[in-house]
C-alpha atoms as an extended CHARMM CRD file, in Angstrom:
* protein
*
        91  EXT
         1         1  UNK       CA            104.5400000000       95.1920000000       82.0760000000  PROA      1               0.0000000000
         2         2  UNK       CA            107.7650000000       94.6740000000       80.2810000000  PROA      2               0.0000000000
         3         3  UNK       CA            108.5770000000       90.4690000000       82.2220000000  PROA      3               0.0000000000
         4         4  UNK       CA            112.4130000000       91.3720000000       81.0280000000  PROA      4               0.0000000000
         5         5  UNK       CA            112.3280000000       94.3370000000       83.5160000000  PROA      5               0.0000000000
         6         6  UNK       CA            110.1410000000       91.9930000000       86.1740000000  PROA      6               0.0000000000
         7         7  UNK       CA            112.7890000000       89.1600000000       86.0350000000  PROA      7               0.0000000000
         8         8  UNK       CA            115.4160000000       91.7440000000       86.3210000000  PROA      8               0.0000000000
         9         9  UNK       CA            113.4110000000       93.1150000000       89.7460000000  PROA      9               0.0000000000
        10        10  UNK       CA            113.4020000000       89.8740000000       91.0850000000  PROA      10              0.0000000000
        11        11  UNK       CA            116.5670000000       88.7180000000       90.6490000000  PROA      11              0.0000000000
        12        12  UNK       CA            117.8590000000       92.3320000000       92.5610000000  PROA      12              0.0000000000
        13        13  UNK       CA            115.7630000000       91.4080000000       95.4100000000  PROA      13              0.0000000000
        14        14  UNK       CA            116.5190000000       88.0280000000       95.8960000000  PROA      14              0.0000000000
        15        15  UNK       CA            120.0200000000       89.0100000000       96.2910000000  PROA      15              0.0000000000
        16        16  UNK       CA            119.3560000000       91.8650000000       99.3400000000  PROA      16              0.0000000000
        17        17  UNK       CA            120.9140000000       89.9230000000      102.2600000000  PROA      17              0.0000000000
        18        18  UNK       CA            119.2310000000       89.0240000000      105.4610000000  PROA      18              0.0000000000
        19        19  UNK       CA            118.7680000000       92.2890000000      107.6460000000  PROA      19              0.0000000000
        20        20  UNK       CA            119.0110000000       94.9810000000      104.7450000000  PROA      20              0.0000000000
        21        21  UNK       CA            116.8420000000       97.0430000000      102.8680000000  PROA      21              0.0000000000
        22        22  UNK       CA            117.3300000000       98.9390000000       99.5780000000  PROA      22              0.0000000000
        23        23  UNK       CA            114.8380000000      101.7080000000       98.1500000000  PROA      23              0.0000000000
        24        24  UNK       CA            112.1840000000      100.8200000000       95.5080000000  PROA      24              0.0000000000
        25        25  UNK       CA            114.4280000000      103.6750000000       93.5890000000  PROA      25              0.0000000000
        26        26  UNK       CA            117.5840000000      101.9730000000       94.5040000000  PROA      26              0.0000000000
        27        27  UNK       CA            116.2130000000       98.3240000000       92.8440000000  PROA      27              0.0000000000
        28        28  UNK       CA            115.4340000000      100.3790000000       89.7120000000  PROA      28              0.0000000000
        29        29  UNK       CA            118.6460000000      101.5120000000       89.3120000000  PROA      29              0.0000000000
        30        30  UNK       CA            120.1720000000       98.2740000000       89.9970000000  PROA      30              0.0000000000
        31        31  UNK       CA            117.7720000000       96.7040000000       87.3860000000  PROA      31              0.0000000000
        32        32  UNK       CA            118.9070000000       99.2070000000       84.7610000000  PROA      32              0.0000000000
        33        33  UNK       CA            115.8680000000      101.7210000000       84.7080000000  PROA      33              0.0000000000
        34        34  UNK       CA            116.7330000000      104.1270000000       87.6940000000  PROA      34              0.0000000000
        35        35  UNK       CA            113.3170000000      106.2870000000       86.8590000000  PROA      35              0.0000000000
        36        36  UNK       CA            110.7170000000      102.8710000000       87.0480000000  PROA      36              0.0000000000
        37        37  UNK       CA            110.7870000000      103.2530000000       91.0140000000  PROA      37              0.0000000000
        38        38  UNK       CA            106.8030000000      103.0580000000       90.5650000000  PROA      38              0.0000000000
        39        39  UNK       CA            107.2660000000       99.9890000000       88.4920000000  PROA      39              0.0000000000
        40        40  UNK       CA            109.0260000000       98.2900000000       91.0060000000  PROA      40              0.0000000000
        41        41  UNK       CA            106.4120000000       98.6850000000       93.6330000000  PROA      41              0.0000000000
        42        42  UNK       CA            103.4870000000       97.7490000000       91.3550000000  PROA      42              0.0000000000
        43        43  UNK       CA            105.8050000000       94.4960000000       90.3870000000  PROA      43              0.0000000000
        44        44  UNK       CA            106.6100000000       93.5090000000       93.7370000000  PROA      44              0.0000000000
        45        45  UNK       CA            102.8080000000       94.0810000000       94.9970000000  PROA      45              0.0000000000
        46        46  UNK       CA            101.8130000000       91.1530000000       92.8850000000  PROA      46              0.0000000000
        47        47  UNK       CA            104.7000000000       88.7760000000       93.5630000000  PROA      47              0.0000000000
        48        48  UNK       CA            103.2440000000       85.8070000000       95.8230000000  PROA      48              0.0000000000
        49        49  UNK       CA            106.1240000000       84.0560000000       95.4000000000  PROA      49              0.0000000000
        50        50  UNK       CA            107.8090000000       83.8130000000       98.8630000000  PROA      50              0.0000000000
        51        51  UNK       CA            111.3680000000       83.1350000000       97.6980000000  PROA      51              0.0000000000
        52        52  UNK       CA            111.3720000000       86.9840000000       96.5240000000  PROA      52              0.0000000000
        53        53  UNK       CA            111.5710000000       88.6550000000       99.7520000000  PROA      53              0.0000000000
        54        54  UNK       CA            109.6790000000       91.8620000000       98.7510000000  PROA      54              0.0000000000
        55        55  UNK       CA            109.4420000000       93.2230000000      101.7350000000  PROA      55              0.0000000000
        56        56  UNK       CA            112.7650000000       94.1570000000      101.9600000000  PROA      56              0.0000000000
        57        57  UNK       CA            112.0740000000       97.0160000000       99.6690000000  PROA      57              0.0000000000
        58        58  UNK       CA            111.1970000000      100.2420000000      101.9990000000  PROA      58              0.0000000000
        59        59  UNK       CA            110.5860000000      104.0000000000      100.0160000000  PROA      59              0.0000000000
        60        60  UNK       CA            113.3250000000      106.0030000000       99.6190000000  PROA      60              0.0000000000
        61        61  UNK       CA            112.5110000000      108.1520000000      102.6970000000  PROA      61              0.0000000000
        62        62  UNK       CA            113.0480000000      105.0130000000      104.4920000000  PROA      62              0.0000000000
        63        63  UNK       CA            109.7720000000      104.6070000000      105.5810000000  PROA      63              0.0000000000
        64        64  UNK       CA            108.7400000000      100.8530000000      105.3860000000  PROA      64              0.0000000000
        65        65  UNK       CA            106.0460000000      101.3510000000      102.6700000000  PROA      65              0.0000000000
        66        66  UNK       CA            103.3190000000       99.3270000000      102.0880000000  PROA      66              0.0000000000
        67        67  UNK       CA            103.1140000000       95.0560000000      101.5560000000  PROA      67              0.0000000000
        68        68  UNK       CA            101.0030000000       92.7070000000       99.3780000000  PROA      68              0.0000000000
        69        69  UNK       CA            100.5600000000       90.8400000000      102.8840000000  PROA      69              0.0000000000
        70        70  UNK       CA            100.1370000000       93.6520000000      105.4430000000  PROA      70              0.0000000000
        71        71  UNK       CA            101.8570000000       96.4490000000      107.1100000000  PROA      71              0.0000000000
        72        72  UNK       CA            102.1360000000       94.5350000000      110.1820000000  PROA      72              0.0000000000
        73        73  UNK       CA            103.4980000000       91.4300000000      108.8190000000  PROA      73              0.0000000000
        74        74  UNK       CA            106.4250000000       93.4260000000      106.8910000000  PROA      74              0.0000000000
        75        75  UNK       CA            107.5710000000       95.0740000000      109.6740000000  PROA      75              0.0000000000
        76        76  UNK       CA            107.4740000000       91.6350000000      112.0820000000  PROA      76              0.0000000000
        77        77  UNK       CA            109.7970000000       89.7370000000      109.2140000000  PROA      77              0.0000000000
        78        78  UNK       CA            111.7240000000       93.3000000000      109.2030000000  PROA      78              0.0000000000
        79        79  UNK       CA            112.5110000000       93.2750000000      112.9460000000  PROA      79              0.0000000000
        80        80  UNK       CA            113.1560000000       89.7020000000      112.5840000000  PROA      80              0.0000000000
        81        81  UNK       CA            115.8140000000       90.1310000000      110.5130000000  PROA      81              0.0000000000
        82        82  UNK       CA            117.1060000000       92.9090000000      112.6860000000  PROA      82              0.0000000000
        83        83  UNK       CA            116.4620000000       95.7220000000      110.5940000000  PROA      83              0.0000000000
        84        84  UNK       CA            115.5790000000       98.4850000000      113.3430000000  PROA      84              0.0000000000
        85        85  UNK       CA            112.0690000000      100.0950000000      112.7590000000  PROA      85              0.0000000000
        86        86  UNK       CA            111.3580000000      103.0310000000      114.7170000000  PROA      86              0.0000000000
        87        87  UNK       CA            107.4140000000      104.8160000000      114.3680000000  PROA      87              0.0000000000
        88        88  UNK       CA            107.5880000000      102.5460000000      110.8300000000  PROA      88              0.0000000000
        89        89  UNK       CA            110.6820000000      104.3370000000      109.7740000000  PROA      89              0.0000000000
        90        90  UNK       CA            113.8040000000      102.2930000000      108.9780000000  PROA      90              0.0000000000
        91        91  UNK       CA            116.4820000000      104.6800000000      110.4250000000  PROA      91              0.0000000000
């Protein structure tokens, strides 16, 4: 895994504000390699480092995707947030 591109991933989530989502396709493109969407998830399935807030990152059919701690636990920091989740969809 190219840690350039990694660093790059992290420092697009870190800056998704409170209550928003982006795509795994739409942090590729904002870390300069719009075609490494599957890159992104496999980087951000490994991060344990809670100041990255991974979960965030939903697929680009706005469903919430999967999370390095749980399904459940994504969509409870989700709804925290606000983010509305309907039948794990992010409308």
């Amino acid at each position: 895994m190219n840690l350039l591109f990694q660093k790059k991933v992290f420092e697009v989530v870190k800056k998704i504000p409170k209550g928003r989502t982006l795509s795994y396709k739409e942090v590729a493109v904002k870390a300069g390699s719009p075609r490494a969407f599957r890159v992104v998830d496999n980087i951000l399935d490994k991060n344990k480092d809670s100041r990255i807030p991974c979960h965030q990152v939903i697929r680009t059919d706005r469903n919430i995707g999967g999370y390095n701690r749980g399904k459940k636990t994504k969509i409870s920091l989700l709804r925290k947030e606000g983010v509305k989740i309907k039948n794990g969809i992010v409308p």
